[in-house]
Legacy VTK file of the C-alpha trace (Angstrom):
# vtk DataFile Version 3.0
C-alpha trace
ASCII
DATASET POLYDATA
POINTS 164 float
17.686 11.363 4.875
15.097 14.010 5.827
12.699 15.364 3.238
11.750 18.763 4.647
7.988 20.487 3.582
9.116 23.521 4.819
5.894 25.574 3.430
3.366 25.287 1.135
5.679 25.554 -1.964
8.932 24.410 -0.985
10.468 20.674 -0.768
13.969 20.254 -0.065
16.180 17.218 0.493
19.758 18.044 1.323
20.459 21.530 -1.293
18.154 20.071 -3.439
15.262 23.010 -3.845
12.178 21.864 -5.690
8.947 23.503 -6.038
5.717 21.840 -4.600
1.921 22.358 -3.318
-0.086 21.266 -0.335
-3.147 21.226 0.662
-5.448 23.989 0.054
-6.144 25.041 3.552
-2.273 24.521 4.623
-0.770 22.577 7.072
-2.261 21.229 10.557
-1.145 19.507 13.614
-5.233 18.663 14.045
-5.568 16.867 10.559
-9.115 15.826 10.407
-10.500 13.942 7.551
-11.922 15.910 4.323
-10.604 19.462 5.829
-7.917 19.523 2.908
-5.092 19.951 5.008
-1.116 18.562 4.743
-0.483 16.919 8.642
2.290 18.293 10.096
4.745 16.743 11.681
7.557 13.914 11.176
6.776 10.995 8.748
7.932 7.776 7.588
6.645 7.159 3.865
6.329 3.819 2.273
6.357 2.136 -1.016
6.562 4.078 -4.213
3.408 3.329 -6.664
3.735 3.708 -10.446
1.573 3.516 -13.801
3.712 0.545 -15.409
1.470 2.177 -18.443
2.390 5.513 -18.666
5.637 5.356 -16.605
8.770 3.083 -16.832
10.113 1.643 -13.025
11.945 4.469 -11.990
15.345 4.755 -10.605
14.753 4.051 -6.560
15.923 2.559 -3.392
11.896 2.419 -2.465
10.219 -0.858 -3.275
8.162 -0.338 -6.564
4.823 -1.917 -6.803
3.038 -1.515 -9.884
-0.608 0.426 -9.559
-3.579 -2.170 -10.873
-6.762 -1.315 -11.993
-8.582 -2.865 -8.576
-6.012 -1.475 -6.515
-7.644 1.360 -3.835
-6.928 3.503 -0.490
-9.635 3.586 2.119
-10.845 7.093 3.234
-14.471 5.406 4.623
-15.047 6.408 8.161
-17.629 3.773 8.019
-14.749 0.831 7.973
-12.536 1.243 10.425
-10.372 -1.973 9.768
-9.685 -0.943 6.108
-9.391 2.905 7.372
-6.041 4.797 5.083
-5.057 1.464 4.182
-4.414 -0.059 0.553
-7.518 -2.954 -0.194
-8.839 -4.482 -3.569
-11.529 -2.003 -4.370
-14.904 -2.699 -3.260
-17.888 -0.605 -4.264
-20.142 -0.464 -0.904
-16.448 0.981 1.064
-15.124 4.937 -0.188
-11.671 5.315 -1.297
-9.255 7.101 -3.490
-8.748 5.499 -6.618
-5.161 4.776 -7.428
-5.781 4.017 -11.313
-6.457 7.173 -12.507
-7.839 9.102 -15.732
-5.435 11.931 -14.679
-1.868 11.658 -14.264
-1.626 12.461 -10.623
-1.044 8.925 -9.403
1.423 7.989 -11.878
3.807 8.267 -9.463
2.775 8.049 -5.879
4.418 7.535 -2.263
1.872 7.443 0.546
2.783 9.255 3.886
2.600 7.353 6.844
0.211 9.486 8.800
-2.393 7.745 10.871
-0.759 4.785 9.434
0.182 2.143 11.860
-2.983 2.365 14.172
-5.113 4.598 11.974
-7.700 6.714 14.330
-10.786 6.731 12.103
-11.467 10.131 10.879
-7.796 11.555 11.399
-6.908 11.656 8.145
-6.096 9.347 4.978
-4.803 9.317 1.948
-1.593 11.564 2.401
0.655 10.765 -0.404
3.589 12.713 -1.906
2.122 12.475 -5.789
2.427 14.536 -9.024
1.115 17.559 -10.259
1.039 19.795 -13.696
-0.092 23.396 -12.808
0.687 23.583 -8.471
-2.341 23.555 -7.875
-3.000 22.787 -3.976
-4.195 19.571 -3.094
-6.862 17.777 -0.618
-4.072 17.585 2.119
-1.284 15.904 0.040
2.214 17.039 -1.028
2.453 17.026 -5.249
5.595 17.988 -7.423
6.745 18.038 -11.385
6.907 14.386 -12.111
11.110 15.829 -13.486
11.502 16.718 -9.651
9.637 13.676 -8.129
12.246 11.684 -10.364
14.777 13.426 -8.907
13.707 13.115 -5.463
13.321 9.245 -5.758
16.660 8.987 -6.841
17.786 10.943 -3.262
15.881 8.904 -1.124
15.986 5.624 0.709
13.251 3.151 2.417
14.131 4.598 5.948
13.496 8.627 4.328
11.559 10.654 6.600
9.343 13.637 5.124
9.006 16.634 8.055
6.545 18.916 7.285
6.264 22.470 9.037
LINES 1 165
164 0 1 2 3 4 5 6 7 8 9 10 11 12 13 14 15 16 17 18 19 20 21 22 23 24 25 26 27 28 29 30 31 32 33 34 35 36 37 38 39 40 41 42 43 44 45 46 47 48 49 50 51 52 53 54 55 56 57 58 59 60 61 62 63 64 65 66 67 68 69 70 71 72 73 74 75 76 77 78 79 80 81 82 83 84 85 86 87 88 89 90 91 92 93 94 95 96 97 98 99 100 101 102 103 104 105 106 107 108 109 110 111 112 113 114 115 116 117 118 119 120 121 122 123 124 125 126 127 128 129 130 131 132 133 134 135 136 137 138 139 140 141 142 143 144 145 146 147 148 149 150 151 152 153 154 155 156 157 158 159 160 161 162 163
């Protein structure tokens, strides 16, 4: 199963159509850290994150792991061994708070870009996560939480998101 990005406001898995927005400056092959671009390219993606809060376990073949208040993803250039990798929040490294005021991390499937050996300053923090008003994003890929509900119910763990 193949989730396709095929521009900056379309997602489609299978003839499934839904709407979506990426990062403000579009899509790169030369991702670089802070330049608010969606990588492009073919991706594995990994666990789905929810807001047991705000959001009951959704229907999904991903494994669900609940978002807690110390839970973080490292964006620091400064620490390479924690570099686009979940950690227990710590207040000397930068990151992207999970636990959110907003409701953009309700629901939340990071993109494994620069994932398995993570080149410090490549990029981090590329998630497939929710959004109200399409508004685009610092490089990620956000939908209607009604469409990313729909989405995690046509999707398995060995999915693959392309995006153009």
């Amino acid at each position: 199963m193949i989730i396709l990005v095929k521009n900056k406001h379309t997602l489609q898995i299978d003839e499934f159509k839904f709407r979506c927005c990426i990062g403000k400056n579009g899509s790169t092959i030369n991702k670089k850290e802070g330049d608010k671009k969606t990588p492009k390219g073919t991706f594995e993606i990994e666990n789905l994150y929810f807001r047991k809060n705000r959001i009951k376990k959704p229907s999904t073949l991903l494994k669900s792991l609940e978002i807690k208040e110390n839970m973080g993803w490292c964006d620091d250039i400064n620490y390479p061994k924690k570099y686009n990798k979940l950690f227990k929040i710590n207040k000397k490294i930068n990151y992207e708070k999970l636990k959110r005021k907003d409701h953009k991390y309700d629901l939340l499937i990071p993109i494994k870009y620069n994932f398995k050996k993570p080149i410090v300053g490549k990029g981090s923090c590329i998630f497939i996560h929710l959004t109200k008003d399409y508004r685009p994003t610092a490089g990620c890929i956000a939908l209607k939480e009604k469409d990313f509900l729909i989405m995690l119910k046509l999707i398995k763990k060995n999915s693959k998101i392309k995006i153009y």
